[in-house]
C-alpha positions as CSV (number, residue, x, y, z in Angstrom):
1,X,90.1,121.8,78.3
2,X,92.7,120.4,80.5
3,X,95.4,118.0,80.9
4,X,95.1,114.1,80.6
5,X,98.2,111.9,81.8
6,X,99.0,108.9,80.9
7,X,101.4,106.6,82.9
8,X,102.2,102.9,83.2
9,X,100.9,100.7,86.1
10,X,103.6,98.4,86.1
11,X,107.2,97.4,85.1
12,X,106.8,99.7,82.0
13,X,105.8,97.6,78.3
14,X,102.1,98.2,79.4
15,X,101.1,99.4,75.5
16,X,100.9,103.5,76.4
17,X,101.9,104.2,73.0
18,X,98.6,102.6,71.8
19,X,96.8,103.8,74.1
20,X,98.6,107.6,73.6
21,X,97.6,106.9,69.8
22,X,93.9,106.5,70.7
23,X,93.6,109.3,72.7
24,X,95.4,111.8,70.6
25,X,92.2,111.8,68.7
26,X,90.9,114.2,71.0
27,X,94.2,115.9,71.9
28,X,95.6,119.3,70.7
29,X,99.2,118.5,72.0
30,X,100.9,115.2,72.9
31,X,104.0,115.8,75.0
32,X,106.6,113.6,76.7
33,X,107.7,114.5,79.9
34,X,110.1,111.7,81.0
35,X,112.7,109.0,80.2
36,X,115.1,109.1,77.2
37,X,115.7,107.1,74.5
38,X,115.6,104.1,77.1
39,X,111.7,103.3,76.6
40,X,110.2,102.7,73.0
41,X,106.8,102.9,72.2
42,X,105.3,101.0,69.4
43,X,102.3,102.4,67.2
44,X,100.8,100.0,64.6
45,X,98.6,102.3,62.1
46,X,97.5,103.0,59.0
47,X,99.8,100.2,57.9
48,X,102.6,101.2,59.4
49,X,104.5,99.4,62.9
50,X,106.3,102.5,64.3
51,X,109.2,101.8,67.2
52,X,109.4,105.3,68.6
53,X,111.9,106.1,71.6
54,X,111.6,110.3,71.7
55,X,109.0,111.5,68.7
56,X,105.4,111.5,70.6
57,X,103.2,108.5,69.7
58,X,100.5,110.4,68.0
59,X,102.9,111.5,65.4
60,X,100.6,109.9,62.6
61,X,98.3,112.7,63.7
62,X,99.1,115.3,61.0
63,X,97.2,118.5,63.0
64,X,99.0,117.7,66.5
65,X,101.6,119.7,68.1
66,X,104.0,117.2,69.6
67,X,106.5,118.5,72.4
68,X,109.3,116.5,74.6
69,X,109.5,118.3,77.4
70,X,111.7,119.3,80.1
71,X,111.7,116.0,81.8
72,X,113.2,114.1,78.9
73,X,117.1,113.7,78.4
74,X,117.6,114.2,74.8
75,X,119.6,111.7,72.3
76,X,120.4,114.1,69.3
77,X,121.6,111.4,67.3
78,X,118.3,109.1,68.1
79,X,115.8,112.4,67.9
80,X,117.2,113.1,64.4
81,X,117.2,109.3,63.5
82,X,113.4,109.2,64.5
83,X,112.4,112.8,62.8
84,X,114.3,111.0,59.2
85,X,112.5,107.7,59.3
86,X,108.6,109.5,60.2
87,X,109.4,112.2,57.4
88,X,110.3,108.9,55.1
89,X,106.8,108.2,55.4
90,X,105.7,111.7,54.8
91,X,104.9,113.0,57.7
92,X,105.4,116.2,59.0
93,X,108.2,116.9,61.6
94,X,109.0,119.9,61.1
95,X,109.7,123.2,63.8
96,X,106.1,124.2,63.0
97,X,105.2,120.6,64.8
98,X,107.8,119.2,66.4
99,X,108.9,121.0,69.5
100,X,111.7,120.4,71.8
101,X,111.9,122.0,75.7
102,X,115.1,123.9,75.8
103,X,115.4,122.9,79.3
104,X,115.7,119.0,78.1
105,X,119.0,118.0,79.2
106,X,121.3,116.5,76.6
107,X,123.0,113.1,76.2
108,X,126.5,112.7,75.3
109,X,128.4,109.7,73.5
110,X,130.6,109.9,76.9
111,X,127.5,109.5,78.9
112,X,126.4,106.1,77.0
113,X,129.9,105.1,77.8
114,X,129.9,105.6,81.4
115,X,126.4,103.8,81.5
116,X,128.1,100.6,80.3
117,X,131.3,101.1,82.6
118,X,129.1,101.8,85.6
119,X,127.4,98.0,84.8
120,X,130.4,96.3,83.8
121,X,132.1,97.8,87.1
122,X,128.8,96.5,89.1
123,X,129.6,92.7,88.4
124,X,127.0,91.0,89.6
125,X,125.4,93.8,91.2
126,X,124.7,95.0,87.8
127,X,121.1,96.8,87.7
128,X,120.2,95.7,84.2
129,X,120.3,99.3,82.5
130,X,119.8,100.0,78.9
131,X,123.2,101.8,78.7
132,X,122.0,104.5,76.6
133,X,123.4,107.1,78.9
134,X,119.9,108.0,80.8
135,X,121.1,107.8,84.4
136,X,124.7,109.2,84.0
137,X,123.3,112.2,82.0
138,X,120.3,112.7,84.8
139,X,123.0,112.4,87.5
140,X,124.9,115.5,85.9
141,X,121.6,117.5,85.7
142,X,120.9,116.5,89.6
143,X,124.2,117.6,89.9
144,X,124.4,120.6,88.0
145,X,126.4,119.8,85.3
146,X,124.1,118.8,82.5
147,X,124.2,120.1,79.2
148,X,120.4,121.6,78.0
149,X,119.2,121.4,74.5
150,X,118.6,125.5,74.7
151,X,122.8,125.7,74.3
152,X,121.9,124.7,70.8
153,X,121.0,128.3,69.8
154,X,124.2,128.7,69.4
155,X,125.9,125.7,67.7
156,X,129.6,127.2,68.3
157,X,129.2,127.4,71.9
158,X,127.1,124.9,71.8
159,X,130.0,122.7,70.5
160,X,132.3,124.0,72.6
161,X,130.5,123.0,75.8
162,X,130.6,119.6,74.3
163,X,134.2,119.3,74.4
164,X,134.1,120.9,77.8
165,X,131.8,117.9,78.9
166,X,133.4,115.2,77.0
167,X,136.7,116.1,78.2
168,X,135.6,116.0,82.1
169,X,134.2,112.5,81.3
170,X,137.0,111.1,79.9
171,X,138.8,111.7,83.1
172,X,136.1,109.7,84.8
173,X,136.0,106.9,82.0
174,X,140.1,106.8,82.5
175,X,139.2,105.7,85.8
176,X,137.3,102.4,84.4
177,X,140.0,101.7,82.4
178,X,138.7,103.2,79.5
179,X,139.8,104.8,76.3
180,X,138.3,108.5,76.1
181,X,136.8,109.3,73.0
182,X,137.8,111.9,70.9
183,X,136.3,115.7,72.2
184,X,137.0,117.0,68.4
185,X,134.7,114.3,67.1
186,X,132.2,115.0,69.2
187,X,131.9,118.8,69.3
188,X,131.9,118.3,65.4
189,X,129.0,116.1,65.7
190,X,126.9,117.9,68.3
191,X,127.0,120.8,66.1
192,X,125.8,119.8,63.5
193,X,122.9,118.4,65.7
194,X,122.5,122.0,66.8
195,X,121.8,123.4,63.3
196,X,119.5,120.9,62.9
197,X,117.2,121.1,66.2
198,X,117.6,124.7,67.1
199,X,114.5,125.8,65.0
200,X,113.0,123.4,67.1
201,X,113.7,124.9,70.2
202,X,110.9,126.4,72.7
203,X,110.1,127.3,76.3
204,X,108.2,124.1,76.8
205,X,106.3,125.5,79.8
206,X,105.0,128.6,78.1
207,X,103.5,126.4,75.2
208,X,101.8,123.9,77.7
209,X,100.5,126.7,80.0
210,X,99.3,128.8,77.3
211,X,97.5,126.0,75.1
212,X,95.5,124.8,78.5
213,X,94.7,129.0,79.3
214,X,93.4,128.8,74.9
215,X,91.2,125.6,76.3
216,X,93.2,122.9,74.2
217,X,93.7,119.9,75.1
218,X,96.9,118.3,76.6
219,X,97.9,114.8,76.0
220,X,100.9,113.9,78.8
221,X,102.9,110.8,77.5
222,X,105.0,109.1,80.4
223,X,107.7,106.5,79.4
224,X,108.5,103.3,81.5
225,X,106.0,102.4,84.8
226,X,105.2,103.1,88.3
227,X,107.4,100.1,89.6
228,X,110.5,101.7,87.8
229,X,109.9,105.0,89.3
230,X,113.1,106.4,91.2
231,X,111.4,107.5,94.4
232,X,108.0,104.8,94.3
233,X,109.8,101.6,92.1
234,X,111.9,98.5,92.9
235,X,114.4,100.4,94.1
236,X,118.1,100.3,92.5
237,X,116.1,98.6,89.7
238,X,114.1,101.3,88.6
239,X,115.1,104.4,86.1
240,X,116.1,107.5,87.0
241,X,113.4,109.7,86.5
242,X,109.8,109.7,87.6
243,X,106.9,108.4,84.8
244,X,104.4,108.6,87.6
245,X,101.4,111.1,86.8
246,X,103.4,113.5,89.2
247,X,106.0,113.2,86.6
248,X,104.2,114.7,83.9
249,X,103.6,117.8,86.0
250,X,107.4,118.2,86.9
251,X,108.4,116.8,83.4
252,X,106.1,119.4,81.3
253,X,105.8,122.7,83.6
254,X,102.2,122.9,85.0
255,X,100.1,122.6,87.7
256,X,98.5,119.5,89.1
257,X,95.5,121.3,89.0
258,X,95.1,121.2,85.3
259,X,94.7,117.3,85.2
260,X,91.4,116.4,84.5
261,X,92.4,112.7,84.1
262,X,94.9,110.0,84.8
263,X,94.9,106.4,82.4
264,X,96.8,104.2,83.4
265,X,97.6,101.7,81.7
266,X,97.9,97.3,82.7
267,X,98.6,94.5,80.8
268,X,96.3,91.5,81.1
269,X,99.8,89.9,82.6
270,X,102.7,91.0,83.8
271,X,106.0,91.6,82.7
272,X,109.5,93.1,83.6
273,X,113.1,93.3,82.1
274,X,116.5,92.9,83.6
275,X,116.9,92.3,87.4
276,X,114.6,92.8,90.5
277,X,112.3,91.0,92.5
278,X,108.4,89.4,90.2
279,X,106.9,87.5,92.9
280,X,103.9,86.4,90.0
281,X,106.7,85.4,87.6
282,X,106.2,82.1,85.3
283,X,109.7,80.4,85.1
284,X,107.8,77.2,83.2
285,X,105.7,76.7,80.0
286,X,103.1,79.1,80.4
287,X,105.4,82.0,80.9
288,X,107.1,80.9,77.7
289,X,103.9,80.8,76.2
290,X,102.8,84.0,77.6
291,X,106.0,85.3,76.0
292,X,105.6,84.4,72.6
293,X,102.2,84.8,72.3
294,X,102.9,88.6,73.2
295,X,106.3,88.8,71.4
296,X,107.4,90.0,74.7
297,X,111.1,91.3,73.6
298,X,111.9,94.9,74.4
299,X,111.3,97.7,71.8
300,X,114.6,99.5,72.8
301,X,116.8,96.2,73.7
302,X,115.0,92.9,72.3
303,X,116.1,91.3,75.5
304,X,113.4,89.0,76.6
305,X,111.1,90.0,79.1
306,X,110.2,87.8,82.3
307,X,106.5,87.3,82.5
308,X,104.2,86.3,85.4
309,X,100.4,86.4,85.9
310,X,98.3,89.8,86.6
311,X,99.4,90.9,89.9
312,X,96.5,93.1,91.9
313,X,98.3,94.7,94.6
314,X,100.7,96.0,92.3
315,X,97.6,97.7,90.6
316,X,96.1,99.0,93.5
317,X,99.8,100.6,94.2
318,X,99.2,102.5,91.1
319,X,95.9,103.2,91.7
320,X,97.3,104.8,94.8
321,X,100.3,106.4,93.7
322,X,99.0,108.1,90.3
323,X,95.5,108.9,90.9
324,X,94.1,106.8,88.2
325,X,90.7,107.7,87.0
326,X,90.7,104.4,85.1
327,X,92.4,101.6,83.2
328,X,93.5,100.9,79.8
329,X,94.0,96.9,79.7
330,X,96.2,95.7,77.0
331,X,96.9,92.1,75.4
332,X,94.1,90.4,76.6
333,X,94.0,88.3,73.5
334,X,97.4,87.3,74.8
335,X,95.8,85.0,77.6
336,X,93.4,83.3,74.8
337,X,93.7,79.1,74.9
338,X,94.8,79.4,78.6
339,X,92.4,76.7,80.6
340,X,93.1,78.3,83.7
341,X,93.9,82.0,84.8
342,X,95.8,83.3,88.0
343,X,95.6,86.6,89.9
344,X,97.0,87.7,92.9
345,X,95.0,89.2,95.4
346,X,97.3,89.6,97.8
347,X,100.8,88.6,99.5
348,X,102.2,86.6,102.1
349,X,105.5,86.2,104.3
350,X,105.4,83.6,106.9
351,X,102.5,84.4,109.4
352,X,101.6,87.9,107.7
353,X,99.5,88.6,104.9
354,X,99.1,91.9,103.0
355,X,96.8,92.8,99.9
356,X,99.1,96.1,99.4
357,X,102.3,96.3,97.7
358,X,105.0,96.4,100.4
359,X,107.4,98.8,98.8
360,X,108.4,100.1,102.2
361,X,110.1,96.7,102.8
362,X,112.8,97.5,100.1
363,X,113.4,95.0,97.3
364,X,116.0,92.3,99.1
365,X,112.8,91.5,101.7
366,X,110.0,92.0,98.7
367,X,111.5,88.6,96.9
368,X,110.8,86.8,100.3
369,X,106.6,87.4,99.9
370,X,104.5,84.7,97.7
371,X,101.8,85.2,96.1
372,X,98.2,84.5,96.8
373,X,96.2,83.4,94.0
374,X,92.7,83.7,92.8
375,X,92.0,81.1,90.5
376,X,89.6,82.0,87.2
377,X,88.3,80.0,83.8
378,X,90.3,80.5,80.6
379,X,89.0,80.7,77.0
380,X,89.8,79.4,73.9
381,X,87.9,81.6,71.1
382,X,90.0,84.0,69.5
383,X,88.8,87.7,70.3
384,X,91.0,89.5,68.0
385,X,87.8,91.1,66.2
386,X,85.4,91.3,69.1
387,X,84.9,95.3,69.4
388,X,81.9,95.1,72.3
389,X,82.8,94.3,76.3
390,X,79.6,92.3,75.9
391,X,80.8,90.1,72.7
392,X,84.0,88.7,74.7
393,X,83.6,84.8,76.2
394,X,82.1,84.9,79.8
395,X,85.0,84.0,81.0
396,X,87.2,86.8,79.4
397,X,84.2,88.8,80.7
398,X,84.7,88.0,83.9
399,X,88.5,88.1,84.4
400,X,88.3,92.0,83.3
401,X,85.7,92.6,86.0
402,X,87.4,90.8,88.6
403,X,90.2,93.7,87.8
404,X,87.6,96.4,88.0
405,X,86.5,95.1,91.5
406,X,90.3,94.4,92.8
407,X,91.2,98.0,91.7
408,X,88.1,99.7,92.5
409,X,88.3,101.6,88.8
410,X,86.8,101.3,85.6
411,X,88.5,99.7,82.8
412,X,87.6,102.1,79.8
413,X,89.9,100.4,76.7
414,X,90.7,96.7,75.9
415,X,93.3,95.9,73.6
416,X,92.5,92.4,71.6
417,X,95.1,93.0,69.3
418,X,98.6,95.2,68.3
419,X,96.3,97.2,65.3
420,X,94.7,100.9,65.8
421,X,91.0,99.6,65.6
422,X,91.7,96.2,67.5
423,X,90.3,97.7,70.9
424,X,87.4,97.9,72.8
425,X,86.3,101.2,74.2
């Protein structure tokens, strides 16, 4: 077997853990290989609406190995959260299943701290972060000061590099005007985390490497979306790691070679939190309606997110940029009792048009394009239990093949619904 990534097409929200959760059934391992605690993932199954932020998806897969990989910055205090609440519901998460890369890099309270001064300091230039500590702790592992979950084999040096860490912070946080927080509290803490998650531990490469030589099946989970990616997003309003299907490769320790297949995945609309340019937004009625209908409020934040109609060019980017073999489209019941549809096709700026995504413009000149829209029918009929392509209303038919042709790739899963088994495949 081989490797099959999946990644979001646009701002992030897209529905990957769904679509991770219907994949796993053929998987041998799911793995995350970026983002923190910044990006939830909800799975709605066997009666039960899981919010996950670091535990794989397919955790209600009781024969999967789940890993977070290398690419991940590590929450102790979230991870452990997460493991309490899926055991509740007996489920195993034990070392046996769970696995943690001991070349994560972990997040300190002093890190969430200089997340939130960093924003306050910004003003109005403020980015829109979570302030969960993702970029400040992925700014000390570019810099070479990170703190990785291996140091947990030994939880008194462990906690001593804590209050090594915490201590250099507060020096920084002093210069916000902050209080520093207290280095004995915290190496007391992070110990204890350390007992805990230390059986956990692994090289995260050798496991990934040696499943795919053993012919298993590997299940890359990315967090966030292309368009938030540090090197290919909206650039400073992206994250600060990469969820594109390169990611997972850099995130998890293999070679590119061993993907077989890339998913990505789309909503039927589109969305974004926080700041940056959304040249298809909806500032009006049908945005609000678009919202509700989709209970479009962040998993991690419940900030509300901006919504706008489908935007192609955006999906041929991530066609582009990831590979994509195909398409997962999500929350099409979303758009049901709309008269009329929108899609843009394509972009314009004065004289010029473009039916690409202009990244290379930067994201002060990308607010100046409009969009060009393609008009298409609505329907009314709820499709909530509509498990054939062929069943949907002709014109719900129609406005997932005009995706196929704008893309140029096959839509392979259509979500009707937040439920397991309301999908098309």
């Amino acid at each position: 077997m081989s490797a099959v990534v999946v990644v979001g097409t646009q701002w992030g929200d897209e529905g990957k853990g769904r679509v991770v959760d219907g994949l796993a059934r053929e998987a041998d391992i799911v793995a995350r290989f970026n983002g923190g605690d910044n990006a939830g993932h909800t799975v709605v199954a066997e009666g039960h609406t899981l919010k996950l932020h670091l535990v794989p998806s397919a955790v209600l897969y009781p024969d999967l190995t789940l890993l977070i990989g290398a690419g991940v910055v590590l929450n102790p205090e979230v991870l452990t959260s997460e493991m309490d609440m899926v055991s509740e519901l007996g489920v195993d998460v034990g070392p046996s299943r769970l696995k943690v890369s001991a070349a994560a890099h972990v997040i300190l309270p002093t890190h969430r701290a200089l997340d939130g001064a960093r924003e306050v300091s910004r003003g109005e230039g403020a980015i829109g972060t979570t302030k969960r500590g993702i970029g400040p702790t992925y700014a000390d592992k570019a810099a070479r000061n990170g703190l990785r979950a291996g140091e947990m084999v030994n939880p008194d040096q462990f906690a001593a590099r804590v209050a090594e860490r915490v201590e250099a912070h507060n020096r920084r946080l002093e210069r916000y005007g902050m209080e520093p927080l207290s280095t004995e509290s915290a190496a007391v803490t992070y110990k204890a985390y350390a007992e805990r998650l230390a059986p956990h531990l692994v090289d995260g490469s050798a496991l990934i490497g040696e499943s795919l030589e053993k012919g298993k099946m590997v299940l890359c989970e990315g967090a966030q979306g292309l368009l938030l990616d540090l090197d290919h997003g909206t650039y400073p309003y992206v994250t600060s790691s990469s969820p594109i299907a390169g990611g997972a490769t850099t995130g998890l320790g293999f070679g590119p070679k061993q993907i077989s297949r890339v998913v990505g995945v789309a909503k039927a609309y589109t969305t974004r939190v926080g700041k940056g340019p959304f040249i298809t937004e909806l500032l009006g009625e049908i945005g609000d309606r678009i919202r509700e209908a989709g209970n479009e409020f962040g998993t991690t934040t419940g900030r509300p997110r901006r919504c706008g109609w489908l935007d192609l060019p955006i999906l041929r980017y991530a066609v582009r940029v990831n590979g994509l073999d195909e398409l997962a489209l999500t929350k099409l019941d979303v758009l049901s009792g709309l008269d009329r549809l929108k899609v843009a096709v394509a972009y314009t700026r004065g004289d010029t048009r473009v039916d690409h995504f202009p990244a290379e413009f930067g994201v002060t000149a990308l607010a100046a394009w409009e969009p060009v829209y393609e008009e298409l029918p609505g329907w009314d009929e709820d499709i909530t239990e509509i498990r054939r392509r062929e069943d949907l209303p002709g014109a719900a038919q129609s406005y997932v093949a005009r995706i196929e042709e704008g893309t140029g790739v096959p839509i392979t899963l259509i979500g009707v619904g937040p439920e397991r088994e309301q999908a098309i495949t």
